[in-house]
N, C-alpha and C positions, 0 to 999 in steps of 0.2 A: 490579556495575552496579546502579543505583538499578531494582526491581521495580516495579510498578503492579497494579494488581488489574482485571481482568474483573469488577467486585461483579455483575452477576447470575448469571455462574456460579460464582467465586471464584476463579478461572485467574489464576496470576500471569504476568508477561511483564515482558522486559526494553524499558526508555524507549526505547533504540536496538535494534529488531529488523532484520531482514535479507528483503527480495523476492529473490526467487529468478525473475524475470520473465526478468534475463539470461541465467541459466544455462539455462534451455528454447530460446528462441527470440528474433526479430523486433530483436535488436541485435548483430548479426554472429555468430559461429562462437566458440563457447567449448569448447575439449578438456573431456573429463571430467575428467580429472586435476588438472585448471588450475580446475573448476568444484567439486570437494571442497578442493583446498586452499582454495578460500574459505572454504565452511562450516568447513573449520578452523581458520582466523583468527578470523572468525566469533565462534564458540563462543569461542575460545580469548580474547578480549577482553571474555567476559562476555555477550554477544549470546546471548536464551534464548528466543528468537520467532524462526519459520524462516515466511514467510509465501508460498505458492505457487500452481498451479492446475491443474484437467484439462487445458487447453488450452495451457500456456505448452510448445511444443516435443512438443504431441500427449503428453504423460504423462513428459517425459523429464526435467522438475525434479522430479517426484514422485519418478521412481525414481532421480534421482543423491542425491536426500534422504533417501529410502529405506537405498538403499548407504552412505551413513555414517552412518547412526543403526545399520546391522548392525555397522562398524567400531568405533564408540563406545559400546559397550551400556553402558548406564546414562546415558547423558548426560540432564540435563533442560532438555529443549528441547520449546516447546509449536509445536505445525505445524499452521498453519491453509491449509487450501486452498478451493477456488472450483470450483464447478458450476455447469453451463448451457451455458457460449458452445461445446461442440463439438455441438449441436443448432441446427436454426432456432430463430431467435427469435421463437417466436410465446408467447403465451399458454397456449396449451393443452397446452405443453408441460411446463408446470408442474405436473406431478402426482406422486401417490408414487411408481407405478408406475418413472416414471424416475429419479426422485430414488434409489430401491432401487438400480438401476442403474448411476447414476453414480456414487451412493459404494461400491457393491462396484468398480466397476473403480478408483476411487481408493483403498479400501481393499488392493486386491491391489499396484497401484502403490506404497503405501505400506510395504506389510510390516505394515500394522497392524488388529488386530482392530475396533479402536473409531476412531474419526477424533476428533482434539482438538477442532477447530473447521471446520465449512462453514460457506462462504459463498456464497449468491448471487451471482454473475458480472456484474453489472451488468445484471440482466432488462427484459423490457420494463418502462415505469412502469402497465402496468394491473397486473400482478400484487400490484404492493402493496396492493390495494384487496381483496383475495383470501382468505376468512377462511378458506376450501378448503387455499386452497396453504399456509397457516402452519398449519394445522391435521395439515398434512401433513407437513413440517418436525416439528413438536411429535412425528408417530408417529415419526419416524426418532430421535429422541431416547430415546422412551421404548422403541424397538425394540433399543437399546444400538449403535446404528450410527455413532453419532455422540455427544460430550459434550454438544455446543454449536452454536448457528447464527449467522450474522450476516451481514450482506448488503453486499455490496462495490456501492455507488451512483456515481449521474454527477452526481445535482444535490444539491441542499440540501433543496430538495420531497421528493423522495426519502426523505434520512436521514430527514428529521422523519415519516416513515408508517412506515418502518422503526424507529424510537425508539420509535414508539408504540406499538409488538407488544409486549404483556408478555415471549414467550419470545425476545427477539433481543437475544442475548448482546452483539453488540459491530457496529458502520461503518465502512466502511472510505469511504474519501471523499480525493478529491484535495484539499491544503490544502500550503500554503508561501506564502513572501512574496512571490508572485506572485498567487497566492490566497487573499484573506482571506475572502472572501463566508461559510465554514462559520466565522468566529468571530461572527457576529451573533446567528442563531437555533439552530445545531446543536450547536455545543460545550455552551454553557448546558441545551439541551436532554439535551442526552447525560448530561452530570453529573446533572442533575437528577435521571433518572432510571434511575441506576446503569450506563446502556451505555456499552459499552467503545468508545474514539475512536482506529482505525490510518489513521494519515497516511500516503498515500500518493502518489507523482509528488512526493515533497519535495524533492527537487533540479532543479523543474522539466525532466527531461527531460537532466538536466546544466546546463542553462543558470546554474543559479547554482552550480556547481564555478568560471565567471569563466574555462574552459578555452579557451572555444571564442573566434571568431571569426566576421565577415562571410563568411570564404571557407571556413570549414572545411564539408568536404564528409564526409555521411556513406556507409557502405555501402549497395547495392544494396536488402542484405534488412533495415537496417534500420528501425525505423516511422516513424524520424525521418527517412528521405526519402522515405517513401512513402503514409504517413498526415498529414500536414501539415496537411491541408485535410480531415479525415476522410474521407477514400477506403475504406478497409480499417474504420476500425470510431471511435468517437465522438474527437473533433478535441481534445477538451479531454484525452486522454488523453498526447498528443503536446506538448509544453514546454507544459503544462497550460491550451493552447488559442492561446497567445498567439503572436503572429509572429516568427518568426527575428529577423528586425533588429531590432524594437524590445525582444525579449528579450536582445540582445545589448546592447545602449546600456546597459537597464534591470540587466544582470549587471554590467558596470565601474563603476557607482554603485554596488550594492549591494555588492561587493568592498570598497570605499573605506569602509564599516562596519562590517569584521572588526574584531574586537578583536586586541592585540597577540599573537602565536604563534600564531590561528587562522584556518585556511582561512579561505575562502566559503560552501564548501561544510559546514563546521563549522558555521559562523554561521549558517544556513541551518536545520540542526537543531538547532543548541541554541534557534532561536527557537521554531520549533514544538513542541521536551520541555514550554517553559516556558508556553505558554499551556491554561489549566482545561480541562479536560476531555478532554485527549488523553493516551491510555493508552501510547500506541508510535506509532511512526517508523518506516517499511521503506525506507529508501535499500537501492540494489540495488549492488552490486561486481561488479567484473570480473577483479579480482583480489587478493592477499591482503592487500596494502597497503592497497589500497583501504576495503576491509574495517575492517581497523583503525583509520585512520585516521577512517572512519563514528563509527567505537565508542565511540571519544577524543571526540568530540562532547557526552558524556553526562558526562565530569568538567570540562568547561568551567564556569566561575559563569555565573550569571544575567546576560542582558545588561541595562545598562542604560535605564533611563524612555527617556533620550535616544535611543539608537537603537532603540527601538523606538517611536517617534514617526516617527523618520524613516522605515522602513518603512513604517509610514503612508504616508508624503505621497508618498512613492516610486508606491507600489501607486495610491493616488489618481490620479496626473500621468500615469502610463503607462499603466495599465490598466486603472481602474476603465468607465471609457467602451467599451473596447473586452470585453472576459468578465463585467462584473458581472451582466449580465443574462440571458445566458444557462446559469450552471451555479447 
C-alpha cells in the first residue's frame, strides 16, 4: 500500500490506516478475538497506521494493540494514540506533570518504552493558545517518552493554531464528503507546512457505507444513539454532526457515484486518499472483511473531475447550511 510521510517527523504511514475507536468502546460489544482478528486483516492488507486512545474502552484498544504487536514481533506498524479526555476538561489540566502520567499509563498499556505518536484528545480550544502546554509536549519529546505529538481537533480554527506549532507532527480532524470545510484552509495549510493530515469519522459514522436506513436502530451503548445531539461529548463526532435522515437521503445519492466494483464506502476513501494534504484515512472495522475491504480502497484509480464536482454540489445542497459553520 501506497506510504505518505509525516515530513516533520519523517514517520511513514500507510494512505489507509485503521481507528481502533471500535475495538475499545461506545459501538457495541466486540470479543477480543474477533477485535485482533481485525488488526490482522488489517496489517495483513498492507494497513501500517494503527490509530487509538486512553479513553477508547478505559485502556482496552491500547492493550488489545498492545497483545498483537507481542504476537507479531517485528511488524512495522506506526500507533498513534490520544491523551486528555479520561480527565476533566479544564485547562489547567494541561500540564507536564500529567501529561508524564498519561503517557506512562499509555506506555505500560502499550508494551512500549517510547510512544510513536500522542495526540491531544480534542482539548479545550484555550489550550492552543498555550506556549506552556507545547512547551510541555516538546519536554516529553525530548524526555524520549514520546517520538512525536499531534493534536486530534473539533474545528478548523483549531487545526490552523495547531499547524502553526513548529513541533506538531501531524491533525487529526474529521473530513469526508459530508465534510468538506478542512479543504478550504487546513489541508493547504497542513501541506504547507509539512504536518501530517489523519482523516478521521471518514465514513461519516457509517452513513456513507449506504448500509443503513430510516429505521435502522442502533445499540444501547452505542454513540450513534446516544450522542446525536452531543449529549456525551461534541455532536459533530457522531455522522460528523449531521442529521440521521438527511444523512440518509444524502448516503443513496452519494452511493449512485461509486464507480464500477466499488463500495460507497470505497468511494468515500478513495476521495479523501486523493485530496493534497491528507497523509491517512482511519475508517474503523468490526470485523475482518471489513477491514479489508477498507484496505482495497487505496488501489482504487483516482476518481474522476466529474464526481468529484458532484460531491460538491452534494455537500453544498445538503449541508453546507446546516455544519459549515459550526466546525
Amino acid at each position: 500500500m501506497e506510504q505518505r510521510a509525516f515530513t516533520r517527523s519523517g514517520q511513514q504511514v500507510s494512505v489507509v490506516g485503521l481507528g481502533t475507536w471500535q475495538l475499545g468502546a461506545d459501538w457495541g460489544e466486540v470479543r477480543e478475538q474477533d477485535a485482533l482478528a481485525v488488526l490482522d486483516a488489517a496489517a495483513g492488507a498492507g494497513v501500517t497506521f494503527f490509530d487509538t486512545a486512553d479513553v477508547y474502552g478505559d485502556g482496552r484498544s491500547e492493550r488489545l494493540i498492545a497483545d498483537w504487536l507481542r504476537r507479531n514481533p517485528g511488524a512495522e506498524v506506526l500507533v498513534a494514540t490520544k491523551m486528555g479526555r479520561r480527565a476533566e476538561q479544564l485547562p489547567d489540566n494541561y500540564v507536564l506533570d500529567n501529561f508524564r502520567d498519561w503517557t506512562d499509563r499509555s506506555r505500560t498499556n502499550l508494551g512500549a518504552d517510547v510512544l510513536d505518536l500522542v495526540q491531544l484528545h480534542c482539548p479545550p480550544t484555550a489550550v492552543y493558545s498555550s506556549d506552556e502546554m507545547f512547551e510541555a509536549l516538546d519536554t516529553l519529546v525530548d524526555e524520549q517518552r514520546i517520538k512525536g505529538y499531534g493534536i486530534s481537533v473539533e474545528t478548523c480554527e483549531e487545526a490552523l493554531a495547531a499547524i502553526a506549532r513548529p513541533g506538531t507532527v501531524s491533525v487529526q480532524i474529521i473530513f469526508n464528503p459530508f465534510r468538506l470545510k478542512p479543504l478550504e484552509r487546513v489541508l493547504p495549510a497542513a501541506q504547507a507546512a509539512g504536518v501530517g493530515i489523519i482523516a478521521r469519522v471518514p465514513l461519516a459514522s457509517g452513513l456513507l457505507s449506504g448500509r443503513y436506513t430510516q429505521q435502522t436502530v442502533f445499540a444501547a451503548d452505542d454513540h450513534r444513539t446516544y450522542n446525536r445531539h452531543g449529549e456525551a461529548f461534541d455532536q459533530g463526532e457522531t455522522f460528523s454532526g449531521v442529521d440521521f435522515a438527511t444523512g440518509i437521503e444524502a448516503a443513496a445519492e452519494f452511493s449512485a457515484l461509486a464507480p464500477e466494483g466499488a463500495t460507497s464506502a470505497q468511494t468515500a476513501l478513495r476521495w479523501i486518499i486523493q485530496q493534497p494534504g491528507v497523509s491517512t484515512v482511519i475508517p474503523g472495522a468490526r470485523s475482518p472483511q471489513q477491514a479489508r475491504v477498507n484496505a482495497a480502497a487505496a488501489d482504487l484509480p483516482p476518481l474522476p473531475a466529474a464526481t468529484l464536482d458532484s460531491v460538491r454540489e452534494l455537500y453544498d445542497r445538503r449541508f453546507r447550511a446546516q455544519i459549515h459553520h459550526r466546525w
